[in-house]
DSSP file (Angstrom, degrees, kcal/mol; ACC not computed):
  #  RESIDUE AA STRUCTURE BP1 BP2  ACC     N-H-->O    O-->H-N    N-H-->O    O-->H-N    TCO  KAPPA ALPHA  PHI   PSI    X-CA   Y-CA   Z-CA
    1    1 A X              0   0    0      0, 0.0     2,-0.2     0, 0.0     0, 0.0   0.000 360.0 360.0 360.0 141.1    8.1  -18.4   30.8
    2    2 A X        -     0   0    0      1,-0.1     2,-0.2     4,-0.1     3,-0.0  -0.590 360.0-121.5 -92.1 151.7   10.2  -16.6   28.3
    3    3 A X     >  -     0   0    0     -2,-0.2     4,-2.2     1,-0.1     5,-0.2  -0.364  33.2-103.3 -84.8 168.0   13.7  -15.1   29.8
    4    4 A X  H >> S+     0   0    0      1,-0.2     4,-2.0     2,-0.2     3,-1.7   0.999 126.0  55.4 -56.2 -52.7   14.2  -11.2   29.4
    5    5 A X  H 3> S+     0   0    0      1,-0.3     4,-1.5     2,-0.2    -1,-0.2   0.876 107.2  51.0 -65.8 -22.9   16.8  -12.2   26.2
    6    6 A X  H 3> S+     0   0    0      2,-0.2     4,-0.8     1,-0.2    -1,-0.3   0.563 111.4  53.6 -95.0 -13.6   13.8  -14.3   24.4
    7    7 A X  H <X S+     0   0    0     -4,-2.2     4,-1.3    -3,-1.7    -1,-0.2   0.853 109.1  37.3-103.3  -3.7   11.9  -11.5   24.9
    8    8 A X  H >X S+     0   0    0     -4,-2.0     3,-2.4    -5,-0.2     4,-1.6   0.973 106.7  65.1 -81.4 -54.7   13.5   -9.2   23.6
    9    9 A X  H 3X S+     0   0    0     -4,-1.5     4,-2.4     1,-0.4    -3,-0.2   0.781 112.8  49.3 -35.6 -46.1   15.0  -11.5   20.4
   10   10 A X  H 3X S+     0   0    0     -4,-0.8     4,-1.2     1,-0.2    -1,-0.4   0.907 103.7  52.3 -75.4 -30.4   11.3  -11.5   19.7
   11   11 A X  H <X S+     0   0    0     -3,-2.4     4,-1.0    -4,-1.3    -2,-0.3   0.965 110.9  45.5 -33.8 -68.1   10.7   -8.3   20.0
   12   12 A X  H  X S+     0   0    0     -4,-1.6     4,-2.8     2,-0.2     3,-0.4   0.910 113.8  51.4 -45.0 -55.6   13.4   -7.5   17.7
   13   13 A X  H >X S+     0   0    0     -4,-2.4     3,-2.2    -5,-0.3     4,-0.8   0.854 108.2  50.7 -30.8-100.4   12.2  -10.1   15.3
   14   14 A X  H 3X S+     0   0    0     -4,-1.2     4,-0.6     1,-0.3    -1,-0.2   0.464 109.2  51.3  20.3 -48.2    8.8   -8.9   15.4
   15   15 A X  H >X S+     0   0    0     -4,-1.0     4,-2.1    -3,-0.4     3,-1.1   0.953 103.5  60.5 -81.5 -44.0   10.0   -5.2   14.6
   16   16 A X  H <X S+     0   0    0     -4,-2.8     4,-1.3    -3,-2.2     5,-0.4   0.898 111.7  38.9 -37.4 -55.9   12.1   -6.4   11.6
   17   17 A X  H 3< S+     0   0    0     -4,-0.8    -1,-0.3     1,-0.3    -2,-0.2   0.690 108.9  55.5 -64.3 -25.1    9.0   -7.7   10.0
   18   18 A X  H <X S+     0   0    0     -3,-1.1     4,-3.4    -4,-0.6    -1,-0.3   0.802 112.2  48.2 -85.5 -17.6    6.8   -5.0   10.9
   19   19 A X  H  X S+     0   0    0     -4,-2.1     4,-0.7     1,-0.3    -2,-0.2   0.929 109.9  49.7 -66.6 -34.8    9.7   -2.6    9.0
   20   20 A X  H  X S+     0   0    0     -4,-1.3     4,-0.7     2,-0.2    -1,-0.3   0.382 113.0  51.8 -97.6   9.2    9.7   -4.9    6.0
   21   21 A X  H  > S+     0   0    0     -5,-0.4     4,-3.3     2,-0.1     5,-0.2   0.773 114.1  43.7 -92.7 -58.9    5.4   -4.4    6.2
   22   22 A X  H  X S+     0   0    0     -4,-3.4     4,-0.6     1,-0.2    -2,-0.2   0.800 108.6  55.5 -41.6 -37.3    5.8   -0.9    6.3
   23   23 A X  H >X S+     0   0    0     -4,-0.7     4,-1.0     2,-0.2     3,-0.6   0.902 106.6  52.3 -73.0 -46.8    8.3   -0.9    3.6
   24   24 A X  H >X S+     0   0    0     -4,-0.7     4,-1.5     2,-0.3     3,-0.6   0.846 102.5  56.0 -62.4 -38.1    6.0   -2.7    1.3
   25   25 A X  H 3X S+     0   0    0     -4,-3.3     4,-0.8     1,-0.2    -1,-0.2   0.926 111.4  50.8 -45.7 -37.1    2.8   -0.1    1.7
   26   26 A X  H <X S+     0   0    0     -3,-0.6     4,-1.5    -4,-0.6    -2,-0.3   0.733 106.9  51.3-101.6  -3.1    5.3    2.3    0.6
   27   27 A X  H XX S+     0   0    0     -4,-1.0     4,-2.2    -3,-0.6     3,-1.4   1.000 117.4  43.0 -53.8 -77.3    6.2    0.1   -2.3
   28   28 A X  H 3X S+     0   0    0     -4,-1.5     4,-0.7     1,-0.3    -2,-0.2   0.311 107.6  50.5  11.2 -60.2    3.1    0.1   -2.9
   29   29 A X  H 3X S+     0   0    0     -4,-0.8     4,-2.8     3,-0.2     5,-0.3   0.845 112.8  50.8 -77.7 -47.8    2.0    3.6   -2.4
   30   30 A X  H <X S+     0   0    0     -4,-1.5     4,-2.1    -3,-1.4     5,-0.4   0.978 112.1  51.8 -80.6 -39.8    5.1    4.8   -4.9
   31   31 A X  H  X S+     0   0    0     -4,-2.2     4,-2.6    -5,-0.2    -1,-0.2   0.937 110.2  42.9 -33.7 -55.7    3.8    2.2   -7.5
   32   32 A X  H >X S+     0   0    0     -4,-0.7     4,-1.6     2,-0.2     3,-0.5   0.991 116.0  52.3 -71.5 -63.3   -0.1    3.4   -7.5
   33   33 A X  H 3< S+     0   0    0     -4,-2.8    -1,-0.2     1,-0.3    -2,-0.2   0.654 113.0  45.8 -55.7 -25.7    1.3    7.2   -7.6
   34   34 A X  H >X S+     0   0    0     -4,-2.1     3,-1.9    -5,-0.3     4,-1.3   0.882 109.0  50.2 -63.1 -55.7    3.4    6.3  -10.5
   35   35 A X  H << S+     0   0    0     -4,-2.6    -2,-0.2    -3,-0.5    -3,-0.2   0.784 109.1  63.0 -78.2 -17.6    0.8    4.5  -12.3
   36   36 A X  T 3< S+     0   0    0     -4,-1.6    -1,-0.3     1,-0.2     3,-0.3   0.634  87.9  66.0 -64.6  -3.2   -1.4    7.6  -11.6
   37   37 A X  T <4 S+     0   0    0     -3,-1.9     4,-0.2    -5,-0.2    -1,-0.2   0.967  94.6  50.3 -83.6 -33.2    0.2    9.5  -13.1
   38   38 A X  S  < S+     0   0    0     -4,-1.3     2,-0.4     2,-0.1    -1,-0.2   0.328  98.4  82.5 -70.6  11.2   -0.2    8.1  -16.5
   39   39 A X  S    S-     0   0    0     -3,-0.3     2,-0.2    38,-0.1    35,-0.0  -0.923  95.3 -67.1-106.4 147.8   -3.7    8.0  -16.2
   40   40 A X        -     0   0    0     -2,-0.4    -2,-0.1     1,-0.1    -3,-0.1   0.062  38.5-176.0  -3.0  75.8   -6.7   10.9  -16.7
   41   41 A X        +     0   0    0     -2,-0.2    -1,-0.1    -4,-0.2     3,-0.1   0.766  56.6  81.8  18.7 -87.0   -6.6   13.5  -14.1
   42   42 A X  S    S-     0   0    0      1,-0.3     3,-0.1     0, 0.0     2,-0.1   0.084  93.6 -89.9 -81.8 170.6   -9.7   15.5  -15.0
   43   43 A X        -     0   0    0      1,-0.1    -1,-0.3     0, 0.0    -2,-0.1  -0.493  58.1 -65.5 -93.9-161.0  -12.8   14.3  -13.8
   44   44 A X        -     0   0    0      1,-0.1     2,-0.3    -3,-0.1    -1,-0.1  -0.263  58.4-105.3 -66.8 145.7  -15.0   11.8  -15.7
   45   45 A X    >>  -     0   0    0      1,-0.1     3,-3.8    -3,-0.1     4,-1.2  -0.387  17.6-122.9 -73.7 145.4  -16.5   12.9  -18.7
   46   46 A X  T 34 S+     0   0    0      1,-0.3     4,-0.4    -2,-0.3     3,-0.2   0.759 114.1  39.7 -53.6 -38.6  -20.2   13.9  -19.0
   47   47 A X  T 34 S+     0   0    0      1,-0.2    -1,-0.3     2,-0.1    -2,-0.1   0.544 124.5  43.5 -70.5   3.5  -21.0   11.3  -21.9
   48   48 A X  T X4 S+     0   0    0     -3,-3.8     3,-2.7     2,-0.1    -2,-0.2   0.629  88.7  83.2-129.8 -46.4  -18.8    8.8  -20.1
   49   49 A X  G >< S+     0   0    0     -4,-1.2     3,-1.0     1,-0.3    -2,-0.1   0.749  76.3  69.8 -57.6 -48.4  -19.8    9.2  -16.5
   50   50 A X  G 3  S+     0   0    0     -4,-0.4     3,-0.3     1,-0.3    -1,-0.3   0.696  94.8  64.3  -7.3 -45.7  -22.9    6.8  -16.6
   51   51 A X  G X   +     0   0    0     -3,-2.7     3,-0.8     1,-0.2    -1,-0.3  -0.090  69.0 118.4-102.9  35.9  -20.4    4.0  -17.0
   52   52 A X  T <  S+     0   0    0     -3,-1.0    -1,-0.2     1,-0.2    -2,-0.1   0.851  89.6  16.0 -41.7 -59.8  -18.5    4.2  -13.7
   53   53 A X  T 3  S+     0   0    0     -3,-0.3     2,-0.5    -4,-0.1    -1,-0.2  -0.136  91.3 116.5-118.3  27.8  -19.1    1.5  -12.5
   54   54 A X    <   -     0   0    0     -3,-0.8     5,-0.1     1,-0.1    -3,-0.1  -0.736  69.2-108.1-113.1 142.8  -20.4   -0.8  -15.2
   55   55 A X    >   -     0   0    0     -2,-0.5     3,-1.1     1,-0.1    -1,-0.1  -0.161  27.8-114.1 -58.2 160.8  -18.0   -3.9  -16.1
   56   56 A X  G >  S+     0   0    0      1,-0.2     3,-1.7     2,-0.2    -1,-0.1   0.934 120.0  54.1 -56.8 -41.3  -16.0   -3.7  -19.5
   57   57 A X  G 3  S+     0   0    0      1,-0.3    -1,-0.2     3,-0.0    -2,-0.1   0.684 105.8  44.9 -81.9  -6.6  -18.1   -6.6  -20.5
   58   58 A X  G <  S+     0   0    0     -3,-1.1    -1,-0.3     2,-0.1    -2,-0.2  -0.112  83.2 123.1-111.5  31.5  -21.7   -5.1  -19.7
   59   59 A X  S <  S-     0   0    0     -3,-1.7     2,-0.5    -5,-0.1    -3,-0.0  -0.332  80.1 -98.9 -84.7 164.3  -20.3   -2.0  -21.5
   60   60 A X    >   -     0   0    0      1,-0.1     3,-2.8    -2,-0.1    -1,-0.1  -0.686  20.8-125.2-109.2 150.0  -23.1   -1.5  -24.6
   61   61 A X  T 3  S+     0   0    0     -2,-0.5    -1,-0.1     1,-0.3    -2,-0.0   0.794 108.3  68.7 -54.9 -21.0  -21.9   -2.9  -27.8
   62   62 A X  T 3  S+     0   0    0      2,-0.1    -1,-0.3    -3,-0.0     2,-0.2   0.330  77.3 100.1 -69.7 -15.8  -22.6    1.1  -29.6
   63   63 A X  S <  S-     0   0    0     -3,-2.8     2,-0.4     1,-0.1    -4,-0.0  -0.559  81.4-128.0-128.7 134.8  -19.4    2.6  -27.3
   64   64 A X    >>  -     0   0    0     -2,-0.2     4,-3.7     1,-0.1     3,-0.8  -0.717  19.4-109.2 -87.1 140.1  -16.3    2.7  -29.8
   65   65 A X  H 3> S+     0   0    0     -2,-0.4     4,-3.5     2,-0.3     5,-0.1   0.908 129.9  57.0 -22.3 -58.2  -12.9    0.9  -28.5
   66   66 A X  H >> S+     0   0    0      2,-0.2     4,-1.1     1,-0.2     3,-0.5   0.971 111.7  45.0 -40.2 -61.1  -11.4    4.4  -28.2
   67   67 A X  H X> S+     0   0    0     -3,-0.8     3,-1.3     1,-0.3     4,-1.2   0.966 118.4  41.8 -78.9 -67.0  -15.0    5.1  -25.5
   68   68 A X  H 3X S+     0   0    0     -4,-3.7     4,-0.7     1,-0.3    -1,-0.3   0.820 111.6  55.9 -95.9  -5.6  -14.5    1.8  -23.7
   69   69 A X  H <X S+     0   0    0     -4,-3.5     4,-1.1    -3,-0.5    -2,-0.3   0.603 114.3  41.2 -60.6 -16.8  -10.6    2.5  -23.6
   70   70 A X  H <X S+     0   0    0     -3,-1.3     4,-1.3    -4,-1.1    -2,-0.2   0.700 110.2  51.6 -72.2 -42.3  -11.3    5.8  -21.9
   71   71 A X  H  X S+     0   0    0     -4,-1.2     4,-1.5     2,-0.2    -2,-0.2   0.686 111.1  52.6-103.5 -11.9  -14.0    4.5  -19.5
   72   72 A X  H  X S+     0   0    0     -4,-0.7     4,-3.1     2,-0.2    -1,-0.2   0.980 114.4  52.3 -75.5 -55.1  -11.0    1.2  -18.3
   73   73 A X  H  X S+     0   0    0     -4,-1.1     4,-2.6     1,-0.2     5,-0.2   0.862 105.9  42.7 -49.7 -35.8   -8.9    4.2  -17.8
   74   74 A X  H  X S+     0   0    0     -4,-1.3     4,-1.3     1,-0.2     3,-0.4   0.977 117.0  50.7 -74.0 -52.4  -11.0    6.4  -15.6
   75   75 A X  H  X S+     0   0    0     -4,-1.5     4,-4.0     2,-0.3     3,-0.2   0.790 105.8  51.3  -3.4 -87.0  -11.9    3.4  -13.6
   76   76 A X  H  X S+     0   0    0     -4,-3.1     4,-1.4     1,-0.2    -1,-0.2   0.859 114.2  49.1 -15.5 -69.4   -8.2    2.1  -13.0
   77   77 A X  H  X S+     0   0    0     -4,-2.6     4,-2.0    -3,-0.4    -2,-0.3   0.846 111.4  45.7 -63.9 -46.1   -7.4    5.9  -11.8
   78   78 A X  H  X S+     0   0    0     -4,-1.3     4,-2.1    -3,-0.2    -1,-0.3   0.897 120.4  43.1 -94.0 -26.2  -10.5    6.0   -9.4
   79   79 A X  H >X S+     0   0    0     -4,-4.0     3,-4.1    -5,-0.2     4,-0.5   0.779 115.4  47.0 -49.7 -84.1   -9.3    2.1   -8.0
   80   80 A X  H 3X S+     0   0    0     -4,-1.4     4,-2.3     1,-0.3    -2,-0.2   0.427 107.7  55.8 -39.6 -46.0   -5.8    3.0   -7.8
   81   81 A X  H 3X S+     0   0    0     -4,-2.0     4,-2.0     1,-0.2    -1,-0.3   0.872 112.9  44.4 -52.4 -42.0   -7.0    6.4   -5.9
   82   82 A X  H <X S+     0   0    0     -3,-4.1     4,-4.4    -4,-2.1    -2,-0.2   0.927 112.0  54.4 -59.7 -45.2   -8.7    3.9   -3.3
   83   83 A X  H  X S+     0   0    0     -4,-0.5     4,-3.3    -5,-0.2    -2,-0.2   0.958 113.5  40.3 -37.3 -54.7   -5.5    1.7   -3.4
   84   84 A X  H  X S+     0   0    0     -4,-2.3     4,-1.2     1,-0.3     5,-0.4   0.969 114.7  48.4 -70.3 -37.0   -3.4    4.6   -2.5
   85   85 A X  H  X S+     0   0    0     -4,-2.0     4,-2.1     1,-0.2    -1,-0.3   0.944 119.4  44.8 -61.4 -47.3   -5.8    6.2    0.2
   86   86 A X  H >X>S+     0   0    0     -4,-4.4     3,-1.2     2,-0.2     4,-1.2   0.993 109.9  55.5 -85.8 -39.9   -6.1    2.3    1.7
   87   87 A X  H >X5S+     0   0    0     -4,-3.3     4,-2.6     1,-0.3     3,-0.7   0.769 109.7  44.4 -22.0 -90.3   -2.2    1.6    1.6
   88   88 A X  H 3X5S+     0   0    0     -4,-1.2     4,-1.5     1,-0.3    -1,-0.3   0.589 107.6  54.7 -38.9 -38.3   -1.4    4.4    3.4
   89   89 A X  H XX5S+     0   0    0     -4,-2.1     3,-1.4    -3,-1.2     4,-1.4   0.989 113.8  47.9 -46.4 -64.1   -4.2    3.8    6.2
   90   90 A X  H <X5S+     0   0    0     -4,-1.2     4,-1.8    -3,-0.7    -2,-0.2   0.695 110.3  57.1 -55.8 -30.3   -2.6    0.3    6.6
   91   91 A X  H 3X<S+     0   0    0     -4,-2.6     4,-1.8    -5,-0.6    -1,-0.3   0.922 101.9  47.0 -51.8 -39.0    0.7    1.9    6.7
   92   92 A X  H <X S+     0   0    0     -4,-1.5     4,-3.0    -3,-1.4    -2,-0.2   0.929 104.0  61.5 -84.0 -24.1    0.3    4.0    9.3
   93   93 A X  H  X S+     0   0    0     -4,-1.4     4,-0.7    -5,-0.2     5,-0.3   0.975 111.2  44.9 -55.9 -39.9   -1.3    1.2   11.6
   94   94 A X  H  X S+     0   0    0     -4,-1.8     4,-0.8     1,-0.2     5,-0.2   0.761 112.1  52.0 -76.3 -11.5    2.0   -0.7   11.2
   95   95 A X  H  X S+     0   0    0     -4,-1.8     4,-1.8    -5,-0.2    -1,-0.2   0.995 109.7  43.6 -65.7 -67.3    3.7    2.3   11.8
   96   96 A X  H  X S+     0   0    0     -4,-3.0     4,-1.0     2,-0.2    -2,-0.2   0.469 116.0  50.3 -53.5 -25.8    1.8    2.9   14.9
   97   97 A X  H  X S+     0   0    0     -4,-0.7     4,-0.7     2,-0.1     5,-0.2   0.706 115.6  49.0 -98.1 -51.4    2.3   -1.5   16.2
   98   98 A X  H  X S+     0   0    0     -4,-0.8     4,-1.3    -5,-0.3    -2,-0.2   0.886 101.9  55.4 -79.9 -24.5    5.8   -0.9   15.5
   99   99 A X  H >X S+     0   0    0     -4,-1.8     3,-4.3    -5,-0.2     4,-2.9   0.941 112.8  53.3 -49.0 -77.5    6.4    2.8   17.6
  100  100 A X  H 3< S+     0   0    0     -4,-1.0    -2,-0.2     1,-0.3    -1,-0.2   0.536 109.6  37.6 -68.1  16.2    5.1    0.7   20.3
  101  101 A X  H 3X S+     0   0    0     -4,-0.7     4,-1.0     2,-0.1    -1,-0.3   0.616 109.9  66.1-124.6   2.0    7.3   -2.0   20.2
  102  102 A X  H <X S+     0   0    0     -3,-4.3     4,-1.9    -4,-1.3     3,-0.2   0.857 103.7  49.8 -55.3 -44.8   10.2    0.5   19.3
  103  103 A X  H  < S+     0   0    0     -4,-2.9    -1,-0.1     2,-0.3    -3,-0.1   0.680 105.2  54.3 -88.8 -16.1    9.6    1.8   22.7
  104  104 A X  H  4 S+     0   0    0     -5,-0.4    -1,-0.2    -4,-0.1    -2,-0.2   0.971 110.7  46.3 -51.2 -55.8    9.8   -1.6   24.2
  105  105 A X  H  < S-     0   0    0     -4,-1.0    -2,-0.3    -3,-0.2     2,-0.2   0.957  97.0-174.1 -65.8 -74.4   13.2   -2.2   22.6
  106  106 A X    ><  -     0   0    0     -4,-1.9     3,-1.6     1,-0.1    -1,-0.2  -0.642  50.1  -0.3  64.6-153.9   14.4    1.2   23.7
  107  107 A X  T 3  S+     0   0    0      1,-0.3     3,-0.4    -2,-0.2    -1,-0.1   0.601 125.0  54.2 -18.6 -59.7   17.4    2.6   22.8
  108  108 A X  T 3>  +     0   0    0      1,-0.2     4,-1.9    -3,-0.2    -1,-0.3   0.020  66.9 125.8 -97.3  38.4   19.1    0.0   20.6
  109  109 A X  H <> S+     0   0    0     -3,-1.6     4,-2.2     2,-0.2     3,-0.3   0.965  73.0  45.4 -47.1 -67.6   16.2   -0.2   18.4
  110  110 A X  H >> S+     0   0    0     -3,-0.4     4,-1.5     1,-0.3     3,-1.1   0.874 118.0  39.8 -69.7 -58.9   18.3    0.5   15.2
  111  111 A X  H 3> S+     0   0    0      1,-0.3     4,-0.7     3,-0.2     5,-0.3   0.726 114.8  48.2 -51.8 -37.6   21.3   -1.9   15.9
  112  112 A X  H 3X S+     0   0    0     -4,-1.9     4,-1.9    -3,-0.3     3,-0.4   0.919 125.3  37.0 -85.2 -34.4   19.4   -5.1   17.4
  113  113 A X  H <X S+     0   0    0     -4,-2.2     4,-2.5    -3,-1.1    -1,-0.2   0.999 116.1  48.9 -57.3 -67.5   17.0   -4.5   14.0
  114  114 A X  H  < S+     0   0    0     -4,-1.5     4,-0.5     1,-0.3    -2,-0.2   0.518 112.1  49.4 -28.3 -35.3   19.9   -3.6   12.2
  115  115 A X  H  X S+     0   0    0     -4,-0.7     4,-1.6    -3,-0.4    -1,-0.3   0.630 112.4  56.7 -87.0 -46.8   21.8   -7.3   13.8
  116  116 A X  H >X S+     0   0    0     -4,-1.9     4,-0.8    -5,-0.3     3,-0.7   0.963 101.9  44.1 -60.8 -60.2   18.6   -9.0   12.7
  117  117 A X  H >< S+     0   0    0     -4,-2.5     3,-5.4     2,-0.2     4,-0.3   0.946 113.2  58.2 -46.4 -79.3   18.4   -8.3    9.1
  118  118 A X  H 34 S+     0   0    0     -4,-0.5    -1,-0.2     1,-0.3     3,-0.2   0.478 101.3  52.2 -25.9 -44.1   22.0   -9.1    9.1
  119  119 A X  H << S+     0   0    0     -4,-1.6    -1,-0.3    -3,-0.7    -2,-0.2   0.584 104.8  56.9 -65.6 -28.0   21.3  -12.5   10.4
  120  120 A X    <<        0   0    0     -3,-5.4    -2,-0.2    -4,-0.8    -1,-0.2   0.546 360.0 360.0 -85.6  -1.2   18.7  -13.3    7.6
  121  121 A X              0   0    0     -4,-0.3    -1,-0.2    -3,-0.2    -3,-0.1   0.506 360.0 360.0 -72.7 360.0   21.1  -12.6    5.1
């Protein structure tokens, strides 16, 4: 049986990590929003749209560099859009695992986290 102090010391543990999971979707998230930004906008274009989902390499040999550099771009943007959309789902679940084990800790959630990090240094 764990004592009341070993369970909390895991607790706390346990929250650190879930903070530095959280922190990293939002790494994440600010990355992919960045890197949209340098990409297309608009949607795809009508002579272009056919090729959504077709690999660079099954691209047809007739499509100019320029045309398959366009069709890598639109791609990227419509992954990246899925990245951000799943980051954030996965965020908010750790968000949601770590509330409740905020509410375990109670009150001296930020110090005992706040003494933990400190300790990993």
């Amino acid at each position: 049986m764990l004592t009341d102090q070993e369970r909390q010391a895991g607790l706390v543990m346990n929250a650190f990590h879930r903070e530095m999971e959280i922190y990293g979707y939002q790494i994440n998230i600010d990355n992919y929003t960045t890197m949209l930004a340098a990409l297309p906008a608009d949607a795809w274009p009508a002579d272009l749209e056919a090729f959504k989902t077709v690999k660079t390499e099954d691209l047809p040999d007739e499509l100019s560099d320029d045309q398959v550099a366009q069709i890598g771009d639109y791609q990227y943007r419509d992954r990246l859009r899925v990245l951000v959309r799943t980051e954030k789902a996965e965020q908010n679940k750790s968000m949601r695992i770590r509330d409740v084990i905020k509410a375990q800790i109670g009150a001296d959630y930020d110090a005992l986290v706040a003494a933990y990090k400190a300790s990993q240094v």
